[in-house]
Each structure stands twice: as structure tokens, then as C-alpha cells.
mmCIF file of the C-alpha atoms, coordinates in Angstrom:
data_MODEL
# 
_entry.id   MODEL 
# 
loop_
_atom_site.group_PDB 
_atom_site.id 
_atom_site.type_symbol 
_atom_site.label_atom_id 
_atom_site.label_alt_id 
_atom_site.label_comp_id 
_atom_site.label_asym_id 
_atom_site.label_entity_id 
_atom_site.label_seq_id 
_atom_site.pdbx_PDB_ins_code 
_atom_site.Cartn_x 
_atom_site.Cartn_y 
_atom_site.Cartn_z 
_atom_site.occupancy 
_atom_site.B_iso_or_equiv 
_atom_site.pdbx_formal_charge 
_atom_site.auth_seq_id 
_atom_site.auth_comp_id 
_atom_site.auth_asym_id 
_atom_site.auth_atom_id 
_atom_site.pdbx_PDB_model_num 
ATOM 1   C CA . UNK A 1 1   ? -59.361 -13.390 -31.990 1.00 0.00 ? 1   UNK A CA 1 
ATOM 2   C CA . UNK A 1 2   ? -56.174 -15.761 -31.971 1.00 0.00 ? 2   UNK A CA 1 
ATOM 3   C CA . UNK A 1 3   ? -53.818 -15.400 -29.477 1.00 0.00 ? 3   UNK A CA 1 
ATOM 4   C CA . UNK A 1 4   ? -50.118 -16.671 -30.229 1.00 0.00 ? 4   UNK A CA 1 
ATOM 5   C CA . UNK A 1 5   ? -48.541 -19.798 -28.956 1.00 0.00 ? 5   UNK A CA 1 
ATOM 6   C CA . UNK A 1 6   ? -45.629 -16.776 -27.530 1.00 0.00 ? 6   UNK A CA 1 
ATOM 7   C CA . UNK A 1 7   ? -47.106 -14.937 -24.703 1.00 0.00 ? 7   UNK A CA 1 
ATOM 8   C CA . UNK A 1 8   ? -46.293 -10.949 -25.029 1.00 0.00 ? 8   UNK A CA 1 
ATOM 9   C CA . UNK A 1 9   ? -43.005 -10.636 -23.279 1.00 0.00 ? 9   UNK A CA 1 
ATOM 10  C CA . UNK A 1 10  ? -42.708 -6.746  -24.095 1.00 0.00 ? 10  UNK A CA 1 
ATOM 11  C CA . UNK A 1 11  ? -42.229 -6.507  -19.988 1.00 0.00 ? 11  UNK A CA 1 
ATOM 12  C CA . UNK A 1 12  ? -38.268 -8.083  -20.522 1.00 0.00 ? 12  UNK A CA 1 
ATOM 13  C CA . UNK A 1 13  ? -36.864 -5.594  -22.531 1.00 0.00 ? 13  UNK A CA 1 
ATOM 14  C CA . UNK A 1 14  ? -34.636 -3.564  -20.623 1.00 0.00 ? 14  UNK A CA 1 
ATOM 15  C CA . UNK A 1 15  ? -35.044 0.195   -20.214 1.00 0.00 ? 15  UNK A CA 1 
ATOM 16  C CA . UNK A 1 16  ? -33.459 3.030   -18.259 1.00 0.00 ? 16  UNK A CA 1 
ATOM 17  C CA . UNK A 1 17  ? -35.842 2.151   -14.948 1.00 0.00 ? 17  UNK A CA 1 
ATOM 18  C CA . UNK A 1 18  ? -34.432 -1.540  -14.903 1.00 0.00 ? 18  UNK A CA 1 
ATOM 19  C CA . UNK A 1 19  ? -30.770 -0.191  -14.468 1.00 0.00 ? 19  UNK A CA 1 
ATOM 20  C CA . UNK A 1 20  ? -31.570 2.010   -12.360 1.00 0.00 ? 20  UNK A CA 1 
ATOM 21  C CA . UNK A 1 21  ? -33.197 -0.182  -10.245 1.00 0.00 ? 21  UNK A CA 1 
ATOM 22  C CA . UNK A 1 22  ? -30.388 -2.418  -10.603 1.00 0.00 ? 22  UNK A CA 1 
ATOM 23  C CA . UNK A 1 23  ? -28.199 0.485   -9.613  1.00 0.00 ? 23  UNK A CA 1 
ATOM 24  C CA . UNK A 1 24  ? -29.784 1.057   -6.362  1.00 0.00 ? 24  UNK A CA 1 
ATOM 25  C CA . UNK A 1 25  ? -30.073 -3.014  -5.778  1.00 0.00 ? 25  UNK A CA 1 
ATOM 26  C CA . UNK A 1 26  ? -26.360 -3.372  -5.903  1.00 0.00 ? 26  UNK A CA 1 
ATOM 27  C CA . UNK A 1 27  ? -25.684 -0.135  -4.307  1.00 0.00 ? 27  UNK A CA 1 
ATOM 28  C CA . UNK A 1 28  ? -27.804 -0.954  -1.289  1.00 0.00 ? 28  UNK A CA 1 
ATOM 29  C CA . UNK A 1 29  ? -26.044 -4.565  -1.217  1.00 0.00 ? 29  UNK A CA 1 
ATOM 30  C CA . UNK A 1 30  ? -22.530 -3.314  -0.923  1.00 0.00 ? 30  UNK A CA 1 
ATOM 31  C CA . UNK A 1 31  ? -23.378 -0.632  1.366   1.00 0.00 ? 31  UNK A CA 1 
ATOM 32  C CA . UNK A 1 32  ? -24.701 -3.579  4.027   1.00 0.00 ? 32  UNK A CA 1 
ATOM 33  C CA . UNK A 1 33  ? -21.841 -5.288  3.657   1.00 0.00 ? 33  UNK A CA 1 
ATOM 34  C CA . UNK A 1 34  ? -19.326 -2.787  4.453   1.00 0.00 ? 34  UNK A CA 1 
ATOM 35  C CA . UNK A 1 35  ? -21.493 -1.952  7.635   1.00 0.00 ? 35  UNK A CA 1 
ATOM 36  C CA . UNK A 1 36  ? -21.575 -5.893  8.163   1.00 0.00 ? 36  UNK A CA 1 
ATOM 37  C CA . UNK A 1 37  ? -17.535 -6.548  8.824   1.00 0.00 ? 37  UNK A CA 1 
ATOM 38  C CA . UNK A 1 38  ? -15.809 -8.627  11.106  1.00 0.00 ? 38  UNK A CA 1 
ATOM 39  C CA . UNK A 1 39  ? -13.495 -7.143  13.388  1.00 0.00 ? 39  UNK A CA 1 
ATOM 40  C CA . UNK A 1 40  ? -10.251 -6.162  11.233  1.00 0.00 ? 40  UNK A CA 1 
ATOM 41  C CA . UNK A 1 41  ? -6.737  -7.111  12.275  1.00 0.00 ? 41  UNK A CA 1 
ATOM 42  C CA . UNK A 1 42  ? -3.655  -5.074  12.937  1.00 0.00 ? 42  UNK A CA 1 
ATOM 43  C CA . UNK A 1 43  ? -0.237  -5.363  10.905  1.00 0.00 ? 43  UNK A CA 1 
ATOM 44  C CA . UNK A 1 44  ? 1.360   -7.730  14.553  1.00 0.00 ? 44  UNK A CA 1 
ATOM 45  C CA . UNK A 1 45  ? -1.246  -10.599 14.514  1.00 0.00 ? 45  UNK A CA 1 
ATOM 46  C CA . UNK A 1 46  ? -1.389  -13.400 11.845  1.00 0.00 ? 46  UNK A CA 1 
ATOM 47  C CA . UNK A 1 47  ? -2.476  -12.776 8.398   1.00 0.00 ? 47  UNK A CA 1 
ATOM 48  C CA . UNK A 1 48  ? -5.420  -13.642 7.140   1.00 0.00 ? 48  UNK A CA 1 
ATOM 49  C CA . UNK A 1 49  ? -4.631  -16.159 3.702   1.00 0.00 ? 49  UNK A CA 1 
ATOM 50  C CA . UNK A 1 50  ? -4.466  -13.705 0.714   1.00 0.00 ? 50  UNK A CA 1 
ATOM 51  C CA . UNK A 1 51  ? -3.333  -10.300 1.344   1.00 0.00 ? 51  UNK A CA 1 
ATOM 52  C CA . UNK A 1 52  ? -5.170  -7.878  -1.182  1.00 0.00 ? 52  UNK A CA 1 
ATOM 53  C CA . UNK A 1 53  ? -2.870  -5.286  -3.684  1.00 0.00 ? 53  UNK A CA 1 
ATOM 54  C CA . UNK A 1 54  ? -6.186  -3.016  -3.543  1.00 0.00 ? 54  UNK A CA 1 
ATOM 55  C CA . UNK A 1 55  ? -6.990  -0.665  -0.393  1.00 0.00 ? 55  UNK A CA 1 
ATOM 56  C CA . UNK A 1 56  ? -10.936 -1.212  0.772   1.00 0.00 ? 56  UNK A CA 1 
ATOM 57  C CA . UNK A 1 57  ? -13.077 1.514   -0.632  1.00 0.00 ? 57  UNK A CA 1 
ATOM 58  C CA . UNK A 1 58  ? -14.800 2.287   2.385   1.00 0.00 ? 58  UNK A CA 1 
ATOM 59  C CA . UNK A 1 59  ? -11.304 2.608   4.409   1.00 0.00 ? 59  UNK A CA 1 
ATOM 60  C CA . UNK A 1 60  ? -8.370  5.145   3.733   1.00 0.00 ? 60  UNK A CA 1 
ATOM 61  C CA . UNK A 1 61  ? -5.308  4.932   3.522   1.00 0.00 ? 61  UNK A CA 1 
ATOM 62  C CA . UNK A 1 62  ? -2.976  5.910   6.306   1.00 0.00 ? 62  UNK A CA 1 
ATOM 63  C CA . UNK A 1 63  ? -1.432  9.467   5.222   1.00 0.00 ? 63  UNK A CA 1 
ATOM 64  C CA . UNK A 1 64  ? 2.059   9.731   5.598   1.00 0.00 ? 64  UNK A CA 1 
ATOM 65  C CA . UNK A 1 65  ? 2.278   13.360  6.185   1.00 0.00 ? 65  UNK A CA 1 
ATOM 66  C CA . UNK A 1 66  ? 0.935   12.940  9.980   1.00 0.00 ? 66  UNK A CA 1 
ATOM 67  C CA . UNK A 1 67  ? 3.125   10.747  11.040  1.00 0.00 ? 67  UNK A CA 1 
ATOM 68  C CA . UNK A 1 68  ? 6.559   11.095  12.997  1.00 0.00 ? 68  UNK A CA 1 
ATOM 69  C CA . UNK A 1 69  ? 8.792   9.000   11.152  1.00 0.00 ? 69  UNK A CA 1 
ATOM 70  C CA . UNK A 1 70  ? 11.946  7.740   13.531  1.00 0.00 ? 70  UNK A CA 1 
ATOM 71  C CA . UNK A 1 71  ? 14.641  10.118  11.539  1.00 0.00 ? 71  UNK A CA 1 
ATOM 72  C CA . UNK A 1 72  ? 16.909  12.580  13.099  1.00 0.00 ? 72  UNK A CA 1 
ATOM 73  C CA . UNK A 1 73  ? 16.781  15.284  11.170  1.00 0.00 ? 73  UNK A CA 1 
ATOM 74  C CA . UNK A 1 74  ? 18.245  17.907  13.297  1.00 0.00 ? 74  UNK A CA 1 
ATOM 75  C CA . UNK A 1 75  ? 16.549  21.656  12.376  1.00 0.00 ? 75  UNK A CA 1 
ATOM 76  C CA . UNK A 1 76  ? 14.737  20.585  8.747   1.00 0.00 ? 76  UNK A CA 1 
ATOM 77  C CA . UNK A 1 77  ? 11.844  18.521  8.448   1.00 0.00 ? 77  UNK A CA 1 
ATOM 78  C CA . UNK A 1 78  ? 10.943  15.079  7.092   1.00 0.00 ? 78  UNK A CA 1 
ATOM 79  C CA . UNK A 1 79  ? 9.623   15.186  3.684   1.00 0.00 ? 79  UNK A CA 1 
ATOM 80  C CA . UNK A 1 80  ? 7.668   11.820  1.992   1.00 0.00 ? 80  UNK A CA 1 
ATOM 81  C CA . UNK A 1 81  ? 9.653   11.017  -1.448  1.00 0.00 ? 81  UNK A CA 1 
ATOM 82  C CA . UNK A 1 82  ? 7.197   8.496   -2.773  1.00 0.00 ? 82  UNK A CA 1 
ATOM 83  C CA . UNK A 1 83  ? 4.131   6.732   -1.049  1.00 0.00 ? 83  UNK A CA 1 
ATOM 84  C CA . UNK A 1 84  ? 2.281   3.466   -2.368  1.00 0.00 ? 84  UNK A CA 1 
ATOM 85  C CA . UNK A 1 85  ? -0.800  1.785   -0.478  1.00 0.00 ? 85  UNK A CA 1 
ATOM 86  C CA . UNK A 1 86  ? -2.406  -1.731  -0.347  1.00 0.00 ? 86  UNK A CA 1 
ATOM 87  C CA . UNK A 1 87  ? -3.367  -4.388  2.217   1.00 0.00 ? 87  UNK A CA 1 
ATOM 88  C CA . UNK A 1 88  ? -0.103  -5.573  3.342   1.00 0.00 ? 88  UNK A CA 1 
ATOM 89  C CA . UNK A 1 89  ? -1.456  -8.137  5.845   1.00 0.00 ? 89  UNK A CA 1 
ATOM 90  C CA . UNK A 1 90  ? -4.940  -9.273  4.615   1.00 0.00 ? 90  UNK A CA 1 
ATOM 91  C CA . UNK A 1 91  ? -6.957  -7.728  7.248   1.00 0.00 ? 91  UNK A CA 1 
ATOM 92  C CA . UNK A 1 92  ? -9.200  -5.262  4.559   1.00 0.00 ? 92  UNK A CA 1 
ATOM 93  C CA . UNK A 1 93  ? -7.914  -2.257  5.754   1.00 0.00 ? 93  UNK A CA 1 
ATOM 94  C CA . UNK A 1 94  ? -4.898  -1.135  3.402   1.00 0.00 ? 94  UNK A CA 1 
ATOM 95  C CA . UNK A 1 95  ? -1.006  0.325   4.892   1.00 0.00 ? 95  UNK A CA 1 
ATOM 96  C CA . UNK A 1 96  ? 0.589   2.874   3.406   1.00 0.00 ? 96  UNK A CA 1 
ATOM 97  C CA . UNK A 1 97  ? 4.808   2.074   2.685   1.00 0.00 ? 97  UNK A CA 1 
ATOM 98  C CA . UNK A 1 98  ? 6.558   5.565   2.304   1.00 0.00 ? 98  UNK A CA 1 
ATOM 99  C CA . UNK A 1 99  ? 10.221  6.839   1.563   1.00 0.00 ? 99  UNK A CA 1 
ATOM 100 C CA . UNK A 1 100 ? 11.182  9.241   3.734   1.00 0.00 ? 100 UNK A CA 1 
ATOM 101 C CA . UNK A 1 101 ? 14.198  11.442  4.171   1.00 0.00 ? 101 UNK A CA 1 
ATOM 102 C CA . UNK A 1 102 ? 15.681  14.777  6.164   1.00 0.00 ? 102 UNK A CA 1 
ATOM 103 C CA . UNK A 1 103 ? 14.720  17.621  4.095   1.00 0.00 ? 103 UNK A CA 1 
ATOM 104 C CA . UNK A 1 104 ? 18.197  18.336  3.651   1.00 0.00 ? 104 UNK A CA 1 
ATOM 105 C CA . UNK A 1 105 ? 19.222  22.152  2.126   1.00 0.00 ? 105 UNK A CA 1 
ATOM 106 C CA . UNK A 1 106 ? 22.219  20.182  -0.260  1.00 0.00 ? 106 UNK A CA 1 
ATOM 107 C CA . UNK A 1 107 ? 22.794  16.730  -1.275  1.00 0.00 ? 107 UNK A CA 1 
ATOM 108 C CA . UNK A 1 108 ? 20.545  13.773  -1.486  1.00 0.00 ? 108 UNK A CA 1 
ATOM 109 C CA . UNK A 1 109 ? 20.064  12.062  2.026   1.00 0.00 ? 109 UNK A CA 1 
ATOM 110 C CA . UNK A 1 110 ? 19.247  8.714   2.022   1.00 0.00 ? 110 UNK A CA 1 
ATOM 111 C CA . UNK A 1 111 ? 15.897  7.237   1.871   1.00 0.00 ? 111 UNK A CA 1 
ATOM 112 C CA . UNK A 1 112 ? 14.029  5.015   4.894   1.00 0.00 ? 112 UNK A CA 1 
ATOM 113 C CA . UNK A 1 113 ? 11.405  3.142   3.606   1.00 0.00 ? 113 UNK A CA 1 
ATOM 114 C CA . UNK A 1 114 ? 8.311   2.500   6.252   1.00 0.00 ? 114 UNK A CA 1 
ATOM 115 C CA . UNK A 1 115 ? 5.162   1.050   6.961   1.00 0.00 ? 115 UNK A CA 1 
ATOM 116 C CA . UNK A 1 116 ? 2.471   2.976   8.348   1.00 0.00 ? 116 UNK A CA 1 
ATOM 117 C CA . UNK A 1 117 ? -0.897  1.695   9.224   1.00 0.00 ? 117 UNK A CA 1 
ATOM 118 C CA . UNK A 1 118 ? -4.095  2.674   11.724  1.00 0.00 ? 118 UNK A CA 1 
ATOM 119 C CA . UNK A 1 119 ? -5.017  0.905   14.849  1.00 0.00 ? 119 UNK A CA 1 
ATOM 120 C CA . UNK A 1 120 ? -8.161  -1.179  14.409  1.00 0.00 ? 120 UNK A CA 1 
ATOM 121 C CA . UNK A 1 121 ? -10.592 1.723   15.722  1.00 0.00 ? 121 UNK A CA 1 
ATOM 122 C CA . UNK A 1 122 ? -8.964  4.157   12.959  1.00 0.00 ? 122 UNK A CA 1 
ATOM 123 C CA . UNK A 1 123 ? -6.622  6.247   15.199  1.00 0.00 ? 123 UNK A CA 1 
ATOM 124 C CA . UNK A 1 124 ? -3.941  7.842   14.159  1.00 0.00 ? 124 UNK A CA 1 
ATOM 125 C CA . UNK A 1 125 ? -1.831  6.400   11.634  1.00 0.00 ? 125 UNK A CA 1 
ATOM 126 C CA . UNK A 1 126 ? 1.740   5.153   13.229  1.00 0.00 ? 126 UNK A CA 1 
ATOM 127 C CA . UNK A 1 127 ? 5.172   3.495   12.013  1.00 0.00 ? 127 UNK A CA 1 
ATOM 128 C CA . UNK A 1 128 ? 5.063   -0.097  12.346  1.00 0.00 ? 128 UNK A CA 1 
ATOM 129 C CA . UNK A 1 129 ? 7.895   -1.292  10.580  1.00 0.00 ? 129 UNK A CA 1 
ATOM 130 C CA . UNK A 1 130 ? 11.292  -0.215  8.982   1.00 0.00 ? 130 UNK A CA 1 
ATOM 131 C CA . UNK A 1 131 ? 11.850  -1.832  5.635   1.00 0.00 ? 131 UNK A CA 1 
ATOM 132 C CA . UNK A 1 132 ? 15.127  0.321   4.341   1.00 0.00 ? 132 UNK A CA 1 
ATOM 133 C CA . UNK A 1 133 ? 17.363  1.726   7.427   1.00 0.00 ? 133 UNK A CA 1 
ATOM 134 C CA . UNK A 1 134 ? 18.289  5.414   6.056   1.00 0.00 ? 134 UNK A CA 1 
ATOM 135 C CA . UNK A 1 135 ? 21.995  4.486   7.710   1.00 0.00 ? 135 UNK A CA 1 
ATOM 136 C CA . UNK A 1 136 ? 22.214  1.680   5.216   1.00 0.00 ? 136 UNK A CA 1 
ATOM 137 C CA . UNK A 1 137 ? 22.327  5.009   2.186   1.00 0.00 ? 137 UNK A CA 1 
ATOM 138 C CA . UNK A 1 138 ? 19.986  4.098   -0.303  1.00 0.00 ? 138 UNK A CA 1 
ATOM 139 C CA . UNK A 1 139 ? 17.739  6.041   -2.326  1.00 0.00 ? 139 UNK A CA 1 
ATOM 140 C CA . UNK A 1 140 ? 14.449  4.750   -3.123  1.00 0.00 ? 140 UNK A CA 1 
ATOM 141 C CA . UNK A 1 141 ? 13.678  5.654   -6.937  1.00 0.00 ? 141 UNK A CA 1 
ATOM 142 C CA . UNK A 1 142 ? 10.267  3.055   -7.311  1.00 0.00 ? 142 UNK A CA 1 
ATOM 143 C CA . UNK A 1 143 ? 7.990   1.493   -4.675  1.00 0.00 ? 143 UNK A CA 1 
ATOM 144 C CA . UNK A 1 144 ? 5.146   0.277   -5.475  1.00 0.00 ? 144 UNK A CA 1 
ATOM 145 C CA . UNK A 1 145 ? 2.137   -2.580  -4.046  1.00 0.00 ? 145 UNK A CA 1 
ATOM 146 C CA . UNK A 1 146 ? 1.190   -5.362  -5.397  1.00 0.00 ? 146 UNK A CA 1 
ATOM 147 C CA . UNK A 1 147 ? -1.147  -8.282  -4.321  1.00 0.00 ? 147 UNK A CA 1 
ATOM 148 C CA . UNK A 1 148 ? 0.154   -7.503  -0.869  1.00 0.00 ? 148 UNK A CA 1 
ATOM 149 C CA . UNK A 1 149 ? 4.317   -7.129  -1.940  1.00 0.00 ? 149 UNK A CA 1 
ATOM 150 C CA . UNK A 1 150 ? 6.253   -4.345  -1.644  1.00 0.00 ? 150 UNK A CA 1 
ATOM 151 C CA . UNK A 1 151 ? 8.339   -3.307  -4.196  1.00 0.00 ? 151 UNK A CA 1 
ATOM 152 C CA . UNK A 1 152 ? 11.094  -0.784  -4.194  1.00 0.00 ? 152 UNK A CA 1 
ATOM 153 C CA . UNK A 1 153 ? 13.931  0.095   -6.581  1.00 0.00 ? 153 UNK A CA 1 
ATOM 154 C CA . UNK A 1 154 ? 16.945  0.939   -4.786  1.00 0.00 ? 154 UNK A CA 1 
ATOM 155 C CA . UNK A 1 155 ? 20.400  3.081   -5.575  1.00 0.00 ? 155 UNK A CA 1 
ATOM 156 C CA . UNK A 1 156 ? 23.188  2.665   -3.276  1.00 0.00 ? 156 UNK A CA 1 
ATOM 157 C CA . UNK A 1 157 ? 26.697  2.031   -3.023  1.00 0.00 ? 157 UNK A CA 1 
ATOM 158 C CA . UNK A 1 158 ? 29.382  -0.318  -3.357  1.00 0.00 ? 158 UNK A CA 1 
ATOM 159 C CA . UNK A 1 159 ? 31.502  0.706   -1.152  1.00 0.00 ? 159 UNK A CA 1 
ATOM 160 C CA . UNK A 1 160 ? 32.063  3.278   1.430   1.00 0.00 ? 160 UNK A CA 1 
ATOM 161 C CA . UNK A 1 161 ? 34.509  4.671   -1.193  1.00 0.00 ? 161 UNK A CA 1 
ATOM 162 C CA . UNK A 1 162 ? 32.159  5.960   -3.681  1.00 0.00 ? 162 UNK A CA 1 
ATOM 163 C CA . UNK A 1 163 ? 30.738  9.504   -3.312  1.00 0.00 ? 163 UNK A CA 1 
ATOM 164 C CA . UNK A 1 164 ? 27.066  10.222  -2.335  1.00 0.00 ? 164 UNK A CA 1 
ATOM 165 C CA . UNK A 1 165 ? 26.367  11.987  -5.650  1.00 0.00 ? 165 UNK A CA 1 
ATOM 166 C CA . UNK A 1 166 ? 27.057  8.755   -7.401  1.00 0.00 ? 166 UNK A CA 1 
ATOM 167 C CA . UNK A 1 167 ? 25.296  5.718   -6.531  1.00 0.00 ? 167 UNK A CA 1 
ATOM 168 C CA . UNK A 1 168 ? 27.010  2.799   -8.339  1.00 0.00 ? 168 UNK A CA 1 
ATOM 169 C CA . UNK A 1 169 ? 24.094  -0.124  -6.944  1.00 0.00 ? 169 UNK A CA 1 
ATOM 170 C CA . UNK A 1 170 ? 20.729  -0.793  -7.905  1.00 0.00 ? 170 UNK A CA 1 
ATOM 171 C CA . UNK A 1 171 ? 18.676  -3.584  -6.326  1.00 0.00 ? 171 UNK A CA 1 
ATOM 172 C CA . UNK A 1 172 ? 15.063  -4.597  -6.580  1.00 0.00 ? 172 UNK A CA 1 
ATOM 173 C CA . UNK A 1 173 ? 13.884  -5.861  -3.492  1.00 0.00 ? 173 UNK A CA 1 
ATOM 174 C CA . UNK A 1 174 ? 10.787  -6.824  -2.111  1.00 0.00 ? 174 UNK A CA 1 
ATOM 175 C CA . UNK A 1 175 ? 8.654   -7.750  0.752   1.00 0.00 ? 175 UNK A CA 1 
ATOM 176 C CA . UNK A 1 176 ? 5.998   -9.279  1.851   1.00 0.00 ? 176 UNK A CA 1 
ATOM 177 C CA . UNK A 1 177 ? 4.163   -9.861  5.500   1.00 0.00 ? 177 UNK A CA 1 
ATOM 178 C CA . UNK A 1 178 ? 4.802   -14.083 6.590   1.00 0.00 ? 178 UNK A CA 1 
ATOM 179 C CA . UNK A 1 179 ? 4.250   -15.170 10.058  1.00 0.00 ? 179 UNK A CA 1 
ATOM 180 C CA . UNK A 1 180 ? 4.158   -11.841 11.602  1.00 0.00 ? 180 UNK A CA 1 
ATOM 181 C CA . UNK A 1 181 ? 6.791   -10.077 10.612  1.00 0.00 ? 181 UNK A CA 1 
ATOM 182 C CA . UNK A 1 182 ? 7.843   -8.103  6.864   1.00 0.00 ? 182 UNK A CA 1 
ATOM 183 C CA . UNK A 1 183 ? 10.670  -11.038 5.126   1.00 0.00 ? 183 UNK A CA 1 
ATOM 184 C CA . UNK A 1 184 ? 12.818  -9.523  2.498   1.00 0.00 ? 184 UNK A CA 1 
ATOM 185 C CA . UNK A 1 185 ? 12.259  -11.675 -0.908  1.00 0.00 ? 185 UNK A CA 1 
ATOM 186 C CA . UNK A 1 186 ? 15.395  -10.541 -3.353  1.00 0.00 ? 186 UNK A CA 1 
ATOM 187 C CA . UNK A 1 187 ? 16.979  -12.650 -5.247  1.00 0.00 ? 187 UNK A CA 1 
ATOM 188 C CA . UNK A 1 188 ? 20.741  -12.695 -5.395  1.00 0.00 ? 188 UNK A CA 1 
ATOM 189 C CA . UNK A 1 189 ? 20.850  -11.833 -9.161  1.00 0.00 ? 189 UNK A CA 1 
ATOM 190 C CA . UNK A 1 190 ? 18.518  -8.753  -8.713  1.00 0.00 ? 190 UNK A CA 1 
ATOM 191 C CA . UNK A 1 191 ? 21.631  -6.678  -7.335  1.00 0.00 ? 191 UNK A CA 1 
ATOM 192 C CA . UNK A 1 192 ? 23.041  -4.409  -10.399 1.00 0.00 ? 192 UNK A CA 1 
ATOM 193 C CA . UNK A 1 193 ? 26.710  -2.492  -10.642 1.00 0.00 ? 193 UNK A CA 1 
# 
């Protein structure tokens, strides 16, 4: 009997067991290391380099809904226009930015746009920053996250003059956490009549 110069390597073709067991490798991996992580930051210390546009799997986001919002609304309630969610501040665990407004009967009230996030032990969610006053009238119509920037789209007015049904403004702002604090990054030119 010959045997060939090749040995038999039948054993390295791949079949449903080896991804499986792949599968499970991997899972078990990533499972450790979301049990292994470093203490996570809060939005108010230093960012870590790199802020994140995705929210960790293993963490939610903060909801909106449960939070009290600093709006007077008088007898109606605060209602969440638009929500978006990533890690603002490069600590893993993602913020949520919402607009919010009075749930007014008539009329469109203006937007304030906000930063919610979760102490480090996951309490409950709270306000940590005001990005859009709703005293300054404007009406968020897009807001969005990306790699760590806030984005919103904007309507408001030109002057005191022009009535509340008509915005006559857009602008495209956005921010992004440096040194603490949320800095407004819009470009002169981004403002549109």
C-alpha cells in the first residue's frame, strides 16, 4: 500500500459543527468582556478620545418618556417630538438627545432640544444639558447622532415680526462634547432665509 506525499486533510473542511462552535467561541468572548468593563464615566468629567455614534449593546439607551424635562407647560403635558441616541462623551454608555415641547391643544410650540443620560450605576435617566432653549422658538424638524455629533435641523424666525405658523429660518447646527461641556459647531453659511 502507498500512502501519498499529502496527508488526508478531510478533518479541515468546514461543516455546520465548526460554526457552531465558532458561534459559541465568539459568543462566550464578548459576553466576558462586557462583564470585564472599567468603570464608565458620566456626561461632566473629561471625555475619553473618540466618542462612539453607536450605543453599547449591552447598555440602553436613556428613555425620554421618564424624564421631567425643565418646560412649563402649565395644565398639558410634555410630549418627545423626535429622539436620537449615541455615545455623546466616549464613556460606552450611549445619551439620548430629544425635542421636546408643551403638548399644546393649537399651534406649534417651540421645540427644546436636551440631553439625557443615566448616572454611572444606571439610575434614572436625567437632563443634563440644554442644547435648543424652547424661548429661543425653534422647531426641531431632524436630529440625528453621529460619531458622537449632534445634529439638528432647525426652523425659526427672522424676526419677532413673523408669525409662528410661518417659520422663515432654517439652520443646521451641531454639537459635540469638548472639554466638558456641549460647543455649538455651525458654520455661518449653514443659516437659510
Amino acid at each position: 500500500m502507498q500512502h501519498p506525499a499529502v496527508p488526508d486533510l478531510s478533518h479541515t473542511h468546514t461543516r455546520p459543527i465548526h460554526w457552531v462552535a465558532t458561534a459559541t467561541a465568539v459568543a462566550a468572548v464578548v459576553a466576558l468582556s462586557s462583564v470585564l468593563q472599567p468603570d464608565a464615566a458620566t456626561a461632566a468629567q473629561s471625555p475619553a478620545p473618540g466618542p462612539k455614534s453607536a450605543p453599547a449593546q449591552h447598555i440602553a439607551p436613556p428613555d425620554p418618556a421618564t424624564v421631567a424635562f425643565p418646560l412649563e407647560c402649565g395644565p398639558v403635558k410634555t410630549v418627545v417630538r423626535k429622539k436620537a441616541t449615541g455615545d455623546l462623551d466616549g464613556d460606552g454608555r450611549p445619551e439620548t438627545v430629544a425635542a421636546v415641547h408643551c403638548d399644546a391643544p393649537m399651534g406649534t410650540p417651540p421645540d427644546g432640544v436636551y440631553v439625557v443620560t443615566r448616572d454611572a450605576d444606571g439610575g434614572k435617566p436625567r437632563v443634563v444639558a440644554t442644547l435648543v432653549d424652547p424661548k429661543d422658538r425653534h422647531t426641531a424638524t431632524g436630529l440625528s447622532v453621529r460619531d458622537g455629533v449632534v445634529l439638528a435641523t432647525l426652523l425659526g424666525y427672522s424676526t419677532a415680526d413673523v408669525p409662528s405658523c410661518c417659520p422663515d429660518v432654517t439652520d443646521h447646527v451641531k454639537w459635540q462634547w469638548k472639554n466638558g461641556a456641549f460647543v455649538s459647531d455651525t458654520p455661518s453659511q449653514a443659516r437659510t432665509v
